[in-house]
N, C-alpha and C positions, 0 to 999 in steps of 0.2 A: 248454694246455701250452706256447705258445710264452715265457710266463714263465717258465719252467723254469730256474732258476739254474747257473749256467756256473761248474766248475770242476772239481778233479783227480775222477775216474770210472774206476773199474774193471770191467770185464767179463769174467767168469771163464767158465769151465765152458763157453765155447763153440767150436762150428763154425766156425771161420774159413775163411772162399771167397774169394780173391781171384784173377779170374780172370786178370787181367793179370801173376802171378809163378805161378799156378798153384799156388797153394799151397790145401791142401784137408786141414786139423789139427785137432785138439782144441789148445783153446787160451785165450789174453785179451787183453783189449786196454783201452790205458789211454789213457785224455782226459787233457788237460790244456788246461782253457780250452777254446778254438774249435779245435783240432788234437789232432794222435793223436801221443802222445808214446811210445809202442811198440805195439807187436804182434807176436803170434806166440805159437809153442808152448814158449818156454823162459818166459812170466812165469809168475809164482807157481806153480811146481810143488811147491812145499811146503806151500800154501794160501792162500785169500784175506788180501789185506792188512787189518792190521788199523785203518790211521789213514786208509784212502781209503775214502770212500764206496759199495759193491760192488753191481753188478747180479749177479746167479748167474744166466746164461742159457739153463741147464736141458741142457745139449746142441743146443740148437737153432742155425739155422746164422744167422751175422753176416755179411753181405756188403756190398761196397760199394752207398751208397746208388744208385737208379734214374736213370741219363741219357736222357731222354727228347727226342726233338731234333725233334718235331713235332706242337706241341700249339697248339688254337686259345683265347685265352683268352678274349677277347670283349669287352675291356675295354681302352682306351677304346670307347664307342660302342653296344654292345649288353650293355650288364651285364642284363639281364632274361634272358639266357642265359647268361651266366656273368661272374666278376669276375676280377683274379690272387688275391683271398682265396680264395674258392668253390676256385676250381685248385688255389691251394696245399693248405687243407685233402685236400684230394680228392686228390692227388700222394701227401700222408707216408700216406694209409692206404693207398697203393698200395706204399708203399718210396722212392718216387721222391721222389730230396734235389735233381736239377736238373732245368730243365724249359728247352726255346728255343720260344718261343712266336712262329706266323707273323703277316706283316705287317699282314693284310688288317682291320684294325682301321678305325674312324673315329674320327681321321684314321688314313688310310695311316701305316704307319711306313716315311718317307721323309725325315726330317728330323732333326736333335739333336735335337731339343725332345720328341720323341715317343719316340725311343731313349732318351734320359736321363728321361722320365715311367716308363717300367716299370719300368727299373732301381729306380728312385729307389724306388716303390712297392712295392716286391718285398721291396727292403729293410727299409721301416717295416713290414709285415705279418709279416716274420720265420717265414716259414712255407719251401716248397720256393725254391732260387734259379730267378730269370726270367733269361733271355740272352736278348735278340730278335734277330729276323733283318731286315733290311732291305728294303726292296721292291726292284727288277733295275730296274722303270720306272715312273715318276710317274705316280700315282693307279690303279696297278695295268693300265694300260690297255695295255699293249703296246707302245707305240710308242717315246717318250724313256728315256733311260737316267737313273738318279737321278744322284748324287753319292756314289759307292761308296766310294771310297777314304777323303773326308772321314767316311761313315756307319763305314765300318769302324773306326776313329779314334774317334767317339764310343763305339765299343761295339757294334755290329752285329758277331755272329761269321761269317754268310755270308748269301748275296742271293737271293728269291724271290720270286716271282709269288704264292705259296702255293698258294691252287686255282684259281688262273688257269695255262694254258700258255701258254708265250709262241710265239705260234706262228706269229711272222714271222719265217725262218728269217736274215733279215741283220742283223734287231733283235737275235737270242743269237748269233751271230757278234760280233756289236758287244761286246755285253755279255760273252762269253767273251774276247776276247780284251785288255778294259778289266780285266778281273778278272784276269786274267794277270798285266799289268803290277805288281798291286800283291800277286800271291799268295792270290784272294780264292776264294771256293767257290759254284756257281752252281747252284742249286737246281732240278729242273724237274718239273713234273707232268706228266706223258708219256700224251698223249692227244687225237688229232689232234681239231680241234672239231667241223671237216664231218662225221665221223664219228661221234662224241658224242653222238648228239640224241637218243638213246633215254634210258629209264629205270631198264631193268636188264642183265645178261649176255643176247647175244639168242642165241637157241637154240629146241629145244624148249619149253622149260618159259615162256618169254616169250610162243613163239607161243601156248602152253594157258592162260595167265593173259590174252592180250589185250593184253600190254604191249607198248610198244614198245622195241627192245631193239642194244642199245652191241655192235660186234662187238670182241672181243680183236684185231684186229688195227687198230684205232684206235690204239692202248698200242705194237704192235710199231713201227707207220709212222713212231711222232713219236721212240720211242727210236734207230733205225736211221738216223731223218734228225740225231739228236743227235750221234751217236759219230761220222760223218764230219764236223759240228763241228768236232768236239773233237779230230778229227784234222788237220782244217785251222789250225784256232787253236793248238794246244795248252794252252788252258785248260784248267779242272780242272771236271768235273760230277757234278751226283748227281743219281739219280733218286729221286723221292720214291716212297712203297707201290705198288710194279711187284708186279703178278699174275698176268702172262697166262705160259705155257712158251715163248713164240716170243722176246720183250722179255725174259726172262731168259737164253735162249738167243744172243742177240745180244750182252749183257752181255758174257755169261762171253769169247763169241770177242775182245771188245773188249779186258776185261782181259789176255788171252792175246797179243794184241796190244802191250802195254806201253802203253795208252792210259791216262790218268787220268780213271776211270769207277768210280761209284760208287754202292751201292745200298742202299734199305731197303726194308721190308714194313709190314706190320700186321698186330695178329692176326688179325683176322676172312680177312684172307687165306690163311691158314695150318691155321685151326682151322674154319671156315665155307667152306659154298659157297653158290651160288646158290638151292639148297633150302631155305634158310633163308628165303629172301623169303613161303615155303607160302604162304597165304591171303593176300597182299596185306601180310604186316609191314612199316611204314612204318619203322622200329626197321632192319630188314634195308636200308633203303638208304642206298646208301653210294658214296661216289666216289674210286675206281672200283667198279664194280659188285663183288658178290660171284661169282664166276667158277663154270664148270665144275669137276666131280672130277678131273679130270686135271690142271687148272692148279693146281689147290692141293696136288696132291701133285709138280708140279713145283718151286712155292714151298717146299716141305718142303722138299725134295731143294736144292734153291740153297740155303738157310739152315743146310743139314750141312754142305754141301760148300765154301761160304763165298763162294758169289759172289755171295749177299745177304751186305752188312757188318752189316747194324747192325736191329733190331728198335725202331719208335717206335710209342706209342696212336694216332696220327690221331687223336688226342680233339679231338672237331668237337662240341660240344653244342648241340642246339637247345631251345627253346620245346616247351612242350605245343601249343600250336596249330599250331604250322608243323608238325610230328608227325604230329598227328590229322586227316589230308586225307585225299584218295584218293591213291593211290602213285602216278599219276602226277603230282600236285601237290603232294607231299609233301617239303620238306626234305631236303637231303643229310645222313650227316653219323652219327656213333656216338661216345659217351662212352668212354673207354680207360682214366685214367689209373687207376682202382682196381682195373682186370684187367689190364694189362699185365703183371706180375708170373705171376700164376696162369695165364694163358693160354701165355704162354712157355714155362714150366716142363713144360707138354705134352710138349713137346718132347723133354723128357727123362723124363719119368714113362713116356710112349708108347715110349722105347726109341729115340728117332731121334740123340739125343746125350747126351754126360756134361751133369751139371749145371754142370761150368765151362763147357763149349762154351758152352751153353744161357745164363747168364748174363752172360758177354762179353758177348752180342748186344745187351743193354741200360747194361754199365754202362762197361766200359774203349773197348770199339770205336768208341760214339758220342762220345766223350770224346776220343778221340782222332783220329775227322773234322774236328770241327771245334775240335779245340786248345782243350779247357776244363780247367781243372786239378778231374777230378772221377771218379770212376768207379775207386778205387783205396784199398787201404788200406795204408797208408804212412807211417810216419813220417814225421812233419814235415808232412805231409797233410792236410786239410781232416777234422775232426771227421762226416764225414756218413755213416753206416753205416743198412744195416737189419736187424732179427733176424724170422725165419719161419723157420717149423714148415714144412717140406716136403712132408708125409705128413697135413696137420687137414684134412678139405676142409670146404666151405661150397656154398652154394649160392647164385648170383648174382640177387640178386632187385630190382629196376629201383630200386621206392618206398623201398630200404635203402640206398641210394648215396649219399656224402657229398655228391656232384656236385648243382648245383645244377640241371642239366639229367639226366634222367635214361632220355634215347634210349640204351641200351646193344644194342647186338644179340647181346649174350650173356645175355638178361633167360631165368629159368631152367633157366640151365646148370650142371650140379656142375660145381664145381674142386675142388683138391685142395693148394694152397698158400697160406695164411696168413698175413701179415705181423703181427708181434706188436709189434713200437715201431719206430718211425722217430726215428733222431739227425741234427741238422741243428748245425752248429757247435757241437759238445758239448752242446747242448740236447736233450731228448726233446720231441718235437713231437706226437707220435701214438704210446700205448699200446694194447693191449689187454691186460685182467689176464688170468692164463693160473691 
């Protein structure tokens, strides 16, 4: 479907969500070309037009497409795990129209040549858009700082280590306060490494399995050491999927603070705990671990209450063989982008928020961390919408995923939300007949 020809399009009969005006109508909405030349509840209330080409969207809801701002594509370098085709396929059946995918590619992306290779690529596949993020330091190692201000310049929207922390606390001083100068956004995986060396939540249920096990306060130490950073420098940071209730806790007083601190999650945070790992599932791990009941329903609670910003897959895809080891030699790492949708929407099916709340979390709030014109339905706005069924569920079964890696740690889980077509510049990119 990415041949799907480009021009005037009408969408009647639907659900309009748009969480960043709040607007929540029966309504349509009309393409023109690669933009959205109206919307809202006042078109065609006499009936469908009759010289435009007309989708009926049955009542189902049309919301801005998916901003997903941390996904691994794997491409350059490891396409045997995934490519930006495989991702983008695998994005539009999730809803997701943008996607920023981390550095830690081969080569690093630390250079034009490798920022303008995705782009570029993203482009000729014509499937979900790619926005990459820059590496913070050359060849991911910690130590030197890249050439930020020029990467931002080529296209780099903000700077990370990805699943590296940087965890020389002078080296993101340096880096925060180099990102200062130019207004730039510094990414961090919050997880001290001394501490790290285990392979799941250590608790109970690690000591009963044998594993060796990452305490939550690994995640607290390196966030608490970040924010008086951040208060030193005044640069601008995000934590990348914080789990623990102590690193969330710390957040909120940060924010409260008037500090520029900034957060996201993943689902398996949110909807998953540590009991998911039961028998050794290699699928169940993940970095940072899957946490205690209590931290996940602190996660809950931060993502109502708003001191989680933004909802991203962590889509990490690996290999079947890296997979199928024993758990402690097994692969980091879970497939997101065709649940991120349905797993979110929990949130709101469960009672913890409206469906706008719930939605923001993926499409205006990440869109507007890091400055993408996306995540919004708007006139004169980018053509990128998705239509689901709120209420169809399915059932998440590994070997049925577009993904061409297919580690999900939601491998037979009911959901209960459906994406029925994905639009990417007035294009339909991903149907389903209904």
């Amino acid at each position: 479907m990415p041949g799907d020809t480009v021009g005037k399009r009408a969408y009647v009969n639907a659900r309009l969500l748009d969480p960043a005006t709040g607007m929540d109508e029966m309504g349509a909405l009309l393409t023109d070309g690669e933009t959205i030349s109206d919307v809202g509840p006042h078109l065609y209330t006499g009936g469908s037009p009759e010289d435009i080409p007309t989708i009926d969207c049955n009542g189902y809801c049309l919301a801005p497409g998916l901003v997903d701002i941390r996904v691994q594509i794997r491409e350059p370098g490891e396409e045997h795990k995934g490519t930006i085709e495989s991702a983008g396929r695998s994005a539009t059946a999730g809803g997701i129209t943008t996607m920023v995918c981390l550095p830690n590619t081969n080569p690093v992306i630390e250079d034009m040549s490798v920022v303008e290779f995705v782009a570029r690529r993203a482009r000729l596949i014509g499937l979900s858009k790619i926005y990459p993020y820059a590496a913070v330091t050359k060849g991911l190692g910690g130590k030197d700082l890249t050439e930020m201000g020029v990467l931002s310049q080529a296209g780099a929207v903000a700077f990370t280590d990805g699943e590296r922390v940087i965890a020389d606390a002078q080296v993101l001083r340096r880096a925060l306060t180099y990102a200062r100068t130019f207004d730039l956004l510094i990414i961090q995986h919050p997880e001290e490494p001394s501490l790290a060396t285990g392979v799941m939540n250590a608790g109970e249920m690690a000591t009963r399995l044998g594993l060796s096990g990452i305490p939550p306060i690994a995640e607290t130490i390196m966030v608490e050491r970040d924010i008086r950073l951040v208060e030193l420098t005044g640069g601008r940071l995000h934590f990348a999927h914080v789990s623990t209730a102590e690193a969330i806790d710390a957040i909120r007083k940060a924010k409260v603070k008037g500090l520029q601190v900034t957060c996201d999650t993943a689902p398996p945070y949110f909807a998953l705990n540590e009991t998911s790992v039961g028998e050794y599932r290699t699928f169940a791990k993940l970095s940072p671990p899957l946490r205690g009941e209590e931290d996940r329903q602190a996660v809950v609670e931060a993502i109502r209450d708003g001191t989680i910003d933004v909802i991203a897959s962590d889509h990490a895809p690996q290999d079947e063989d890296s997979k199928r080891l024993p758990f402690s030699e097994a692969a980091y790492g879970g497939v997101g982008l065709e649940t991120l949708l349905s797993v979110t929407l929990e949130l709101y099916h469960n009672g913890h928020m409206s469906l706008l709340d719930a939605l923001a979390k993926v499409t205006c709030a990440p869109a507007d961390l890091l400055d993408l014109q996306a995540g919004r339905l708007q006139a004169g706005g980018r053509a990128d919408f998705t239509l689901f069924d709120p209420g169809r569920g399915w059932q998440v079964h590994a070997d049925d995923l577009t993904s061409k890696a297919k580690n999900t740690p939601f491998d037979g889980r009911p959901v209960q939300v459906m994406v029925l077509r994905t639009v990417i510049d007035g294009r339909t990119v991903y149907r389903v007949d209904v």
